[in-house]
C-alpha positions as CSV (number, residue, x, y, z in Angstrom):
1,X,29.0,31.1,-18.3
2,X,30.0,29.7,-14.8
3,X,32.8,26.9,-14.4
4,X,30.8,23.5,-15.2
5,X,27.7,24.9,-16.8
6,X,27.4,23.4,-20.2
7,X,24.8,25.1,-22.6
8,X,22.1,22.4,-24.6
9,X,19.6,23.0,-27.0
10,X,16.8,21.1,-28.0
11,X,14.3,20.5,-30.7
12,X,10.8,20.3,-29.3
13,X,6.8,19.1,-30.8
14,X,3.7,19.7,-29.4
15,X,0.4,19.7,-29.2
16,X,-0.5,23.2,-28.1
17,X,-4.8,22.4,-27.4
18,X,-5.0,21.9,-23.5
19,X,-1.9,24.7,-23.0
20,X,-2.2,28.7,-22.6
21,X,0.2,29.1,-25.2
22,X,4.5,28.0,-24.6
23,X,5.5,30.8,-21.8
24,X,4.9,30.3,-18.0
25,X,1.8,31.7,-16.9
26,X,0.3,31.4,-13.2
27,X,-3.1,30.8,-14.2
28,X,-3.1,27.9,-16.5
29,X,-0.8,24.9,-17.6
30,X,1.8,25.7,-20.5
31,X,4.6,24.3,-22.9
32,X,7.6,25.7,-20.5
33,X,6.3,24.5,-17.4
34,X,5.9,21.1,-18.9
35,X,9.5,21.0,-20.3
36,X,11.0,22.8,-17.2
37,X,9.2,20.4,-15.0
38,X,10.4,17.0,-17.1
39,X,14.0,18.2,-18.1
40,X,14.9,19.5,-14.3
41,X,13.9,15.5,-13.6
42,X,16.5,14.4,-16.2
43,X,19.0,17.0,-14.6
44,X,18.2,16.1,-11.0
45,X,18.2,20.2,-10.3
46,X,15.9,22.9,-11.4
47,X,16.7,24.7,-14.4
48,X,15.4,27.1,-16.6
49,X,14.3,27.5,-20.4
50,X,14.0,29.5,-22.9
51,X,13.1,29.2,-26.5
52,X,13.0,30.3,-30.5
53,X,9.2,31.8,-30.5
54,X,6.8,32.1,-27.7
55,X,3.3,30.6,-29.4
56,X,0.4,31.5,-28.3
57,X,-2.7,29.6,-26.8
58,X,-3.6,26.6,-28.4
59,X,-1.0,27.3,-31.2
60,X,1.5,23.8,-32.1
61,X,4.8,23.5,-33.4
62,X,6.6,20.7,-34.5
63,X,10.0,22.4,-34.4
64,X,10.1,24.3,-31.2
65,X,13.6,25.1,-30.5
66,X,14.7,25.9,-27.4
67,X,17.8,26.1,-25.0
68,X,18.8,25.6,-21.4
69,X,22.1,25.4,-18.9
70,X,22.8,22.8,-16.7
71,X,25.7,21.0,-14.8
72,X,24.4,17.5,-15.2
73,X,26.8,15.8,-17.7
74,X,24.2,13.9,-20.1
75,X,23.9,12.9,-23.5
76,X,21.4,14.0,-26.3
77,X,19.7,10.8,-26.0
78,X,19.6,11.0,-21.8
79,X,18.0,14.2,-22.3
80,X,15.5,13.2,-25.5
81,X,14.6,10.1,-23.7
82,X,14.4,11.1,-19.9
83,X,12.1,14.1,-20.4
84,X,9.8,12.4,-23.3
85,X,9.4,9.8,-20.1
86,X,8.3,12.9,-17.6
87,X,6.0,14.5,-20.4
88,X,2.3,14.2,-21.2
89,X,1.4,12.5,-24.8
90,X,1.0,16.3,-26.1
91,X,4.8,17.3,-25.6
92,X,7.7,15.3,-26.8
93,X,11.7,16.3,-27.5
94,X,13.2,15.2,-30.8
95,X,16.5,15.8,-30.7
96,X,18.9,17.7,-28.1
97,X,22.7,18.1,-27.8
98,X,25.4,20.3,-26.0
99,X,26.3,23.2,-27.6
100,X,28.2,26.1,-27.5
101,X,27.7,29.1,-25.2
102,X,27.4,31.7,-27.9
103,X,24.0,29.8,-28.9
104,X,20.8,31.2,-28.0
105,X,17.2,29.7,-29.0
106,X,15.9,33.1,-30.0
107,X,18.7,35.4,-30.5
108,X,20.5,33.2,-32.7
109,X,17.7,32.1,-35.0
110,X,17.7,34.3,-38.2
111,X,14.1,33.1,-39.2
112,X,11.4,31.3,-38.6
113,X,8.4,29.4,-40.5
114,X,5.1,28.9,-39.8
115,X,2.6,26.8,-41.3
116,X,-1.3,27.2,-41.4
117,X,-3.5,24.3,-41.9
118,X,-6.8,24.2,-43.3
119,X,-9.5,21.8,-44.3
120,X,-11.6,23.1,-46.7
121,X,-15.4,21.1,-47.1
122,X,-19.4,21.2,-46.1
123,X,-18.7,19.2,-42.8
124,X,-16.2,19.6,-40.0
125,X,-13.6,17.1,-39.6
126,X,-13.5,15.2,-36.5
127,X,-10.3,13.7,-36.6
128,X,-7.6,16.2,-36.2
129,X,-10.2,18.4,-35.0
130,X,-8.1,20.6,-32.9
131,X,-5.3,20.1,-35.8
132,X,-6.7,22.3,-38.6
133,X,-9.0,24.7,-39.3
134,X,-12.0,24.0,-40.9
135,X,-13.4,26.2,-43.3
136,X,-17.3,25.4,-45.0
137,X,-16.9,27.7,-47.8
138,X,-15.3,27.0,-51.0
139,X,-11.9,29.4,-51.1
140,X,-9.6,29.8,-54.1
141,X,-6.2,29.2,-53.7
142,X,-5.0,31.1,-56.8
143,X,-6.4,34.3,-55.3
144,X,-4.7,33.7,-51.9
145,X,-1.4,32.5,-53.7
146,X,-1.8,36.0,-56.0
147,X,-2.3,37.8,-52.4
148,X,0.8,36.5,-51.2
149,X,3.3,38.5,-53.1
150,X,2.1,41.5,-51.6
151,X,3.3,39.9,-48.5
152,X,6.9,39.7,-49.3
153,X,9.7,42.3,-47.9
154,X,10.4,43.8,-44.9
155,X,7.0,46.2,-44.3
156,X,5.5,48.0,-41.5
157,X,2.8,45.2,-40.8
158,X,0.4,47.0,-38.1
159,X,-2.8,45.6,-40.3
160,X,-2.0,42.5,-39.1
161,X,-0.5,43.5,-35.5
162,X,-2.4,41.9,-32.5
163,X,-3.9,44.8,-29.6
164,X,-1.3,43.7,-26.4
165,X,2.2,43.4,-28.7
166,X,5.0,44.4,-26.9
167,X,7.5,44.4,-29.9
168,X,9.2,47.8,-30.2
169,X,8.8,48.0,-34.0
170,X,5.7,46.2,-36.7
171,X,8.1,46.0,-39.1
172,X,9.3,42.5,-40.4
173,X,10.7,40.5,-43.0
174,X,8.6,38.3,-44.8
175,X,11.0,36.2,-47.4
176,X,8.6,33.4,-48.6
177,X,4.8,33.3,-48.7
178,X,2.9,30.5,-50.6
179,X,-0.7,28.2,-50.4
180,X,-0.3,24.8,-50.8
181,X,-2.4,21.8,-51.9
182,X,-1.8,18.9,-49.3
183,X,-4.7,16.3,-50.3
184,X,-8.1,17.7,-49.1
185,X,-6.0,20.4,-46.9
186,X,-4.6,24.0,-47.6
187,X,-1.9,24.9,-46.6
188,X,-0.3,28.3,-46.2
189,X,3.3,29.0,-45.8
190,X,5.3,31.7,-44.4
191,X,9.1,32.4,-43.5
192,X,10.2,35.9,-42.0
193,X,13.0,37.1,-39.7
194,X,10.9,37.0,-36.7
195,X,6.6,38.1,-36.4
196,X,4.8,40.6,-34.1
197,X,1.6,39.1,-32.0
198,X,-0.7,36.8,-33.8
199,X,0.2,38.2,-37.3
200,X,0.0,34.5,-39.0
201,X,-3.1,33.9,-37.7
202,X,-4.2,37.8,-39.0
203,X,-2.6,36.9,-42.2
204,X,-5.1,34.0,-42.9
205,X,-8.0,36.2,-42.0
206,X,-7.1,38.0,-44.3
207,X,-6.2,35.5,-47.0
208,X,-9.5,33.4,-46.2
209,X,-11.0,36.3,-47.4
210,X,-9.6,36.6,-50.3
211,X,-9.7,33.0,-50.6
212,X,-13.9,33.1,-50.2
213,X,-14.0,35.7,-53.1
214,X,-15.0,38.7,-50.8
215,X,-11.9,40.6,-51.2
216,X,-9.4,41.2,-54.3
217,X,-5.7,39.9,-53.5
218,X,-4.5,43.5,-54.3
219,X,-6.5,44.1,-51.0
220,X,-3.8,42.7,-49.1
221,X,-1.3,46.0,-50.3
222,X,-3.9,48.3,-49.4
223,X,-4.2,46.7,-45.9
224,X,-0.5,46.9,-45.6
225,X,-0.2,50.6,-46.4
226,X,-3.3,51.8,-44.0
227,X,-2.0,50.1,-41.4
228,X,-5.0,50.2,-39.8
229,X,-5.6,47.0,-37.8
230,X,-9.4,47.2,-37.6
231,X,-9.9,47.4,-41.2
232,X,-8.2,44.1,-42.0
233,X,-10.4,40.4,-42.0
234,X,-11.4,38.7,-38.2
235,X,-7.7,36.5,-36.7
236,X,-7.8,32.9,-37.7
237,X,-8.4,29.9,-35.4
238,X,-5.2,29.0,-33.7
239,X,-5.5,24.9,-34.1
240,X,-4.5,25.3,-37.0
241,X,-1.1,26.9,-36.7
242,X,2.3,25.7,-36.4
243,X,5.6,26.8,-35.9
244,X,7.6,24.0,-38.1
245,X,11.3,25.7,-39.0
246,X,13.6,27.7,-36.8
247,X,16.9,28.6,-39.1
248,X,20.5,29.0,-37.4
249,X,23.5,29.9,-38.9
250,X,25.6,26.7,-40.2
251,X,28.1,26.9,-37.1
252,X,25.4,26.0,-34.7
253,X,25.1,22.6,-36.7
254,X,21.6,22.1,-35.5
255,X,20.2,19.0,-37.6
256,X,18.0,19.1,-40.3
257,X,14.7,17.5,-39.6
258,X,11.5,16.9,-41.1
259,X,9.1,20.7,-41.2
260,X,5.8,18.6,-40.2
261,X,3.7,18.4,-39.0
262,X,3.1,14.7,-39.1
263,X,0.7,14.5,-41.9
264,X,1.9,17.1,-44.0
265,X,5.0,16.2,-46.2
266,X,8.6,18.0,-45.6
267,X,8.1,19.8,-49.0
268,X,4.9,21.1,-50.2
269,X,3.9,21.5,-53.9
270,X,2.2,24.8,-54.8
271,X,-1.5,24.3,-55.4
């Protein structure tokens, strides 16, 4: 790293509705530009970020991590408070800090968690419309839970591998998979060492249904082992998806907030 260029990283939330999804895209507004746009303000320079996972459109995250260089000298609260000043109500930094140059937003994370909201009932919700997913049939979440297993373990996961992924391999590691009763909402939650294109979202297709009764949770095993894309469920809605954990190693000493979303308690209780 060049004489004078000091390396910070940052903990971002957002809503991801009116964006194309975080990377920069030259036909529509998204998460980067936002952030490059406000933190370059705080900086007085242009700069450049980049970050732990790159959602997709209409996809949130209430722990976005990301990382940038800069010369400008400024604390973690000049940078949290300058660019929250710069960005629209949807975006907003939580925490940032210097750190070392050996970090990196995506290369250093060893895992990351997503969380899948839904709101089971007859009628759609309309507040948090565009924060969950609302589904009018009755699911079972024992089924879904009793799917999950067959989740777990590093597998070769082209049944749930979006057309247009540019990863080099399908195989991943999926170390923690469970449904969760939140109130009226569902809640699925899932932790691997990194995911191919829209696999959450196919995950819950597949899960829903399960959930609905149309499918056996061994189904999810048999998906798994085809590997045939076309043969698994339809991909979720992505308002309900959220990207709420990036993990670091313990030298990094990034701080340990809240998962979230807002409404959703840090730790869940299986349903």
């Amino acid at each position: 790293m060049p004489l004078g260029i000091k390396r910070y990283a940052a903990v971002v939330e957002y809503d991801g509705s009116a964006f194309c999804g975080f990377q920069k895209q030259k036909h529509s507004p998204s998460v980067q530009q936002e952030l490059e746009r406000a933190l370059s303000y705080v900086a007085n320079s242009p700069l450049i970020l980049s970050c732990a996972g790159r959602t997709d459109t209409a996809v949130h995250a209430s722990h976005q991590v990301i990382h940038f260089d800069s010369s400008a000298d400024r604390t973690g609260h000049n940078w949290v408070q300058g660019a929250n000043s710069q960005l629209p109500d949807s975006i907003s930094l939580s925490w940032a800090d210097e750190l070392g140059p050996d970090f990196h937003a995506r290369f250093s994370a060893t895992s990351r968690t997503y969380r899948y909201v839904i709101a089971p009932g007859k009628s759609r919700p309309a507040i948090l419309a565009n924060g969950v997913t609302w589904v009018k049939f009755p699911v079972n979440p024992a089924a879904m839970q009793e799917a999950c297993k067959y989740l777990l373990g590093e597998k070769d996961f082209s049944a749930f591998r979006g057309a247009g992924c540019q990863s080099l391999s399908p195989f991943r590691n999926i170390t923690s998979a469970n449904i969760y009763q939140a109130g009226q909402l569902l809640v699925f939650e899932v932790s691997a060492n990194a995911f191919v294109l829209h696999m959450v979202r196919n995950m819950m297709g597949a899960l829903l249904e399960i959930g609905y009764g149309r499918q056996e949770p061994s189904w999810i095993k048999k998906l798994l082992a085809e590997g045939d894309r076309s043969q698994s469920a339809a991909t979720a809605p992505s308002n309900g998806l959220y990207l709420v954990h990036v993990k670091y190693p313990q030298q990094f000493a990034l701080p340990k907030l809240p998962m979230g979303p807002v409404f959703l308690p840090d730790k869940l209780t299986p349903s």
